[in-house]
Every structure is written in structure tokens, then in C-alpha cells.
N, C-alpha and C positions, 0 to 999 in steps of 0.2 A: 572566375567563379564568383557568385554573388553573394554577401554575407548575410549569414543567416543565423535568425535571433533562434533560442528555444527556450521554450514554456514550456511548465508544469501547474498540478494544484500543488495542497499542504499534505494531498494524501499520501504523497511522495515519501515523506518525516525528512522532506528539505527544507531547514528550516530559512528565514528569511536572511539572516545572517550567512546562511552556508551557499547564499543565491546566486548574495553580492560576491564572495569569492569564487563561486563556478563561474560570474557572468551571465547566469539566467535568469528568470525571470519566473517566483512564482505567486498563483493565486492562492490568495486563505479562502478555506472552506466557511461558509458562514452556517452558524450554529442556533438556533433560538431555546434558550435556556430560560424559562417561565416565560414564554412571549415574549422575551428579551433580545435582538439581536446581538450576535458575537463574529469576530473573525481569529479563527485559528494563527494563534504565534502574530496577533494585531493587538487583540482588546480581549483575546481570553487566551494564557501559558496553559499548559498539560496542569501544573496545580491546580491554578482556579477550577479549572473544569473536573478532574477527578476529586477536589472538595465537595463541587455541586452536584457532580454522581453520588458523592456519599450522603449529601443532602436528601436524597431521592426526589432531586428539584425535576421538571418537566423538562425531559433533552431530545431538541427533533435536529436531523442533520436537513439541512439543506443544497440547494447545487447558486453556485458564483449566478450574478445577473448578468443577462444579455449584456447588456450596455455596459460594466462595470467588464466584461471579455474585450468585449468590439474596440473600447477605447484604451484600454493597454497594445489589443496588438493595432491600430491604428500610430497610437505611438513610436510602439519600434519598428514601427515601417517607416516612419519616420528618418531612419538610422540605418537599417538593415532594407535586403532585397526578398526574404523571404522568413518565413514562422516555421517553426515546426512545432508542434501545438500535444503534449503527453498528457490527457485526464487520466484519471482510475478507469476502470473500467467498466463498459456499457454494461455488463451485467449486476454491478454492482449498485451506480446511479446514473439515472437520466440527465448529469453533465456530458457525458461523450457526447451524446444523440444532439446535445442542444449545439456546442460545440462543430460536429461535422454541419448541420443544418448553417449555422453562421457561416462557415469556411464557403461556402458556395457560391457567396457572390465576392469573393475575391479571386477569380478569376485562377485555382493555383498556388497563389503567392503562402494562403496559408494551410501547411498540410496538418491535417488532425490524425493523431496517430491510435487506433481501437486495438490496442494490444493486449488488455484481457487485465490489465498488471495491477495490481495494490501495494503502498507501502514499500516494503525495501524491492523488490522486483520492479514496480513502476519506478525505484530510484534510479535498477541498474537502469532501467530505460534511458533513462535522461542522462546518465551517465556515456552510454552507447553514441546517444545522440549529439553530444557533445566531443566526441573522438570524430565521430563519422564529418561532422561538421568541420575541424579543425583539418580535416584532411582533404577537405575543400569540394567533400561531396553536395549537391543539390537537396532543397527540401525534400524532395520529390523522390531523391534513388535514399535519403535515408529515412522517411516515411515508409517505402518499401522492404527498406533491409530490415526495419522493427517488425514489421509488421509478416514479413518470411520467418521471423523468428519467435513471434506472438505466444504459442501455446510453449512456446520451451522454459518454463518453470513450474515451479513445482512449490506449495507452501503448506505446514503444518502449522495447525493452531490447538494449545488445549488451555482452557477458561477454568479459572479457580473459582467462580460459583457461577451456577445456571440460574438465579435472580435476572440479568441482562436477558438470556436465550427465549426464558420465559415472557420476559416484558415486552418482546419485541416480535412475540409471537413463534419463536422458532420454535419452542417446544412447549406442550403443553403444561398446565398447572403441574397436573397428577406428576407425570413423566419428572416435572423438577423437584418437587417432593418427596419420590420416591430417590429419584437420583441422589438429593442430599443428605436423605437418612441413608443410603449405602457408598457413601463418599462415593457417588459416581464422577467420575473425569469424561467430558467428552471430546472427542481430537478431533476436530473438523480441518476441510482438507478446501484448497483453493487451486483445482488446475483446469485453468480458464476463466471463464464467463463468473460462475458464483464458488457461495460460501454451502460445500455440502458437509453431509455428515460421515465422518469414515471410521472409526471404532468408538468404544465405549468403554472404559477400564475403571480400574478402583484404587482411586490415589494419587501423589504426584508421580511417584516414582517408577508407576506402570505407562504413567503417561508420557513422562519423559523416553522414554524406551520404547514405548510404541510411535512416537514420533522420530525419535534416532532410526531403530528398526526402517520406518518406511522410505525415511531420506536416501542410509548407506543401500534401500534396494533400489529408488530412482537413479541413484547415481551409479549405479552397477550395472544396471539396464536399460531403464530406460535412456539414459544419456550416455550409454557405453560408445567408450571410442571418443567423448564428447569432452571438452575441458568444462566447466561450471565454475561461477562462483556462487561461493555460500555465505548464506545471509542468518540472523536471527532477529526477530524485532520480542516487545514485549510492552507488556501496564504492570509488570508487578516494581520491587524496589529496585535500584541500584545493584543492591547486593546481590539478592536473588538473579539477578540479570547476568551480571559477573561470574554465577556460581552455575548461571545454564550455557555460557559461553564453555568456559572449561570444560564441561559436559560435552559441548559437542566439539573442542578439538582434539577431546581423550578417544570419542569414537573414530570419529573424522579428518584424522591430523592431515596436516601438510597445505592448509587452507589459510588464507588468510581472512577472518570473516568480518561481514563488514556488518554492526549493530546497531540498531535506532529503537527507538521509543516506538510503538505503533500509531499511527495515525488515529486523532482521534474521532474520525467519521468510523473507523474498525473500533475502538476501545469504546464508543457508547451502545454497541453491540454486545460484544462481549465482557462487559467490567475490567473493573482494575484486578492486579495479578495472573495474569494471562502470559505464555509464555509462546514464541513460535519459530521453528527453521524452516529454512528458506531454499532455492535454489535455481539459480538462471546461469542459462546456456553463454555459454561467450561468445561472443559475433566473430 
């Protein structure tokens, strides 16, 4: 059986450090911060960048360059027999689409995997992909097992101010306005393709419960019968981070959850203090 590299982005929140010890291999998202180029976990940490949010400096996400793709997996074709290649997902940016379009004149060798996944879910992916691989499956049957298993997650998000939602167009002036004079919380929900809208409450602590609430009923239904792991990402502190964790093994027990910072192509969306769970299917 032939050895096969796999790639990810930074949307992943694998960081470069945690690459070299999977053995993989990821891309940073490149950021431009006042017409400034930056690369995620390169030339700009999660500090610099949630300083320059605080800034209200100009932050646009961009997708990796053709050429700066083409010559990493050129490389480890070098070394390896095939790619298996996890962006974020096509719903979210036009790196998949550019991605599969490249994959096409190599014949095969590198498969691009369109599994819908963001941030800790696109982690399990790479995680998956890295089992599957070790057990000496083909790019090709484990591009297919991700990709049979694509919509099987499930992700909760609620944002500590709607300043980001508004900026970026998600919701209007008025609607954030009014939201922040009635401490509204919005939970937005991620199953598939994008980022929609799924309640609306008032506070953290409605909001934390309305995202437990929806997790313990995907996992009681909709993945009934199914094992899951559970995830939580976030942009607020440390602490707070810690203190939503315990949160959901009090609901949730008997998980072992696995935690990351949120990717900061999701955090210059929604701001810093943003809290989320998570949940993917086990292959």
C-alpha cells in the first residue's frame, strides 16, 4: 500500500507545532490586516490578531495561493504516493473549489476531501484521516469514508457581541442595536455547508443551555445508536473556556472532550468571547 501524506488549513486550530507531531502537514490561512499581509500561527498568534480586532483595524480572510498549494503537495509527492488534501469547508470559503479544481491534473494521486467541516470537526477529520491512513488504507477509500461521513456533525455557536455579525453583514444595524440593548445572545448553528441562524435568547446563561439543550437532543436523536465525539472550541478567555468545558461534562458526562481556540477565519466573524460545542460521528 502506498504512503500517503495528509494536509489540512489552520482552520483546522492544528496548530503548526501540533503538525509536526501528527506528521501532517498544515496550511496558514492568510489574513490581510490594514492591506497588510499575515499567516495564521506564521507571522500573526491568536493575540496579535484579537489585539488588532480590538483595534477595529481592517480584517479580511483570504484563501492560500495556487502556487503556495501546488508546491507543498508537489513536495510531498516527493516522499509520499498520494495526498489527501481536508480544507474548511466549500460553503464556508472558495478554498475547497480552488483546491478540487488544482487536484485535477494529478491524475488521482491528490484527493481533496468537501466534507462541509470547520475548526474542531474539520480537526476530527484529519484526525480520521490519519487512523484510516495508518491502517494502510488508499487516498482514495479514505477520501470516500470522510466524505460518507461528511454531514455527521453537528456545531453550536453563541458570540458575546453582535459588533462582528453586523460588520460582516450578518445582521443588520437596527437588529444589532436593538439586540444589545436587550442583551440578546444569538446561537447560530453549523450543520453542513454554512453558518445559519438557530435561536435567539437573552444572556449567557440562556445561551449556554440553549446550546447544551440542542447538543444532548442531536445526540439522543439524531446520532441515536451512533458513538460521537464531543468537541468545544471558543475566542473568549482561558478561564471562561475552562468554565464552559465543565459545563458541558456536567451536562454531558462520560466524553472525553477535545478543546481548541476557534479558528481565526471563524473568530474575525464573530469577535472575541464566543463560546461553541461541537459533535462528529466516529468512523
Amino acid at each position: 500500500m502506498g504512503k500517503v501524506a495528509i494536509v489540512t488549513d489552520s482552520n483546522s486550530g492544528i496548530t503548526q507545532n501540533e503538525a509536526k507531531e501528527l506528521g501532517i502537514r498544515v496550511i496558514p490561512m492568510p489574513f490581510y490586516i490594514n492591506e497588510e499581509l499575515f499567516y495564521e500561527d506564521i507571522t500573526l498568534s491568536q493575540e496579535e490578531f484579537y489585539q488588532k480586532l480590538a483595534q477595529d483595524a481592517d480584517i479580511s480572510t483570504s484563501q492560500p495561493s495556487p502556487g503556495d498549494v501546488l508546491e507543498l503537495w508537489d513536495e510531498l509527492l516527493k516522499s509520499y504516493d498520494e495526498i489527501v488534501h481536508i480544507p474548511m469547508s466549500s460553503g464556508l470559503s472558495s478554498t475547497c473549489e480552488t483546491a478540487l479544481m488544482l487536484a485535477q491534473d494529478y491524475e488521482g494521486k491528490v484527493q481533496v476531501v468537501d466534507n462541509q467541516r470547520i475548526s474542531v470537526t474539520q480537526r476530527q477529520s484529519v484526525m480520521d484521516a490519519i487512523q484510516l491512513a495508518n491502517e494502510g488504507k488508499s487516498a482514495k477509500e479514505i477520501h470516500d469514508k470522510l466524505m460518507e461521513e461528511k454531514l455527521e456533525a453537528s456545531i453550536y455557536i453563541t458570540v458575546d457581541t453582535l459588533k462582528y455579525l453586523k460588520k460582516g453583514g450578518r445582521i443588520t444595524p437596527a437588529a444589532a442595536a436593538i439586540g444589545t440593548v436587550l442583551n440578546l445572545k444569538p446561537v447560530l448553528q453549523i450543520q453542513g455547508e454554512k453558518l445559519d441562524a438557530f435561536a435567539k435568547v437573552r444572556g449567557w446563561k440562556a445561551a449556554k443551555k440553549t446550546m447544551l439543550d440542542a447538543m444532548e437532543k442531536d445526540i439522543k436523536e439524531r446520532f441515536a445508536g451512533k458513538e460521537v465525539h464531543l468537541e468545544a472550541a471558543y475566542t473568549c478567555s482561558e478561564e471562561e473556556a475552562q468554565e464552559w468545558k465543565r459545563e458541558i461534562e456536567a451536562r454531558l458526562p462520560g466524553y472525553e472532550i477535545q478543546m481548541d481556540k476557534l479558528s481565526l477565519s471563524v473568530a474575525c466573524h464573530i469577535g472575541p468571547g464566543s463560546m461553541a460545542v461541537a459533535c462528529s460521528k466516529k468512523i
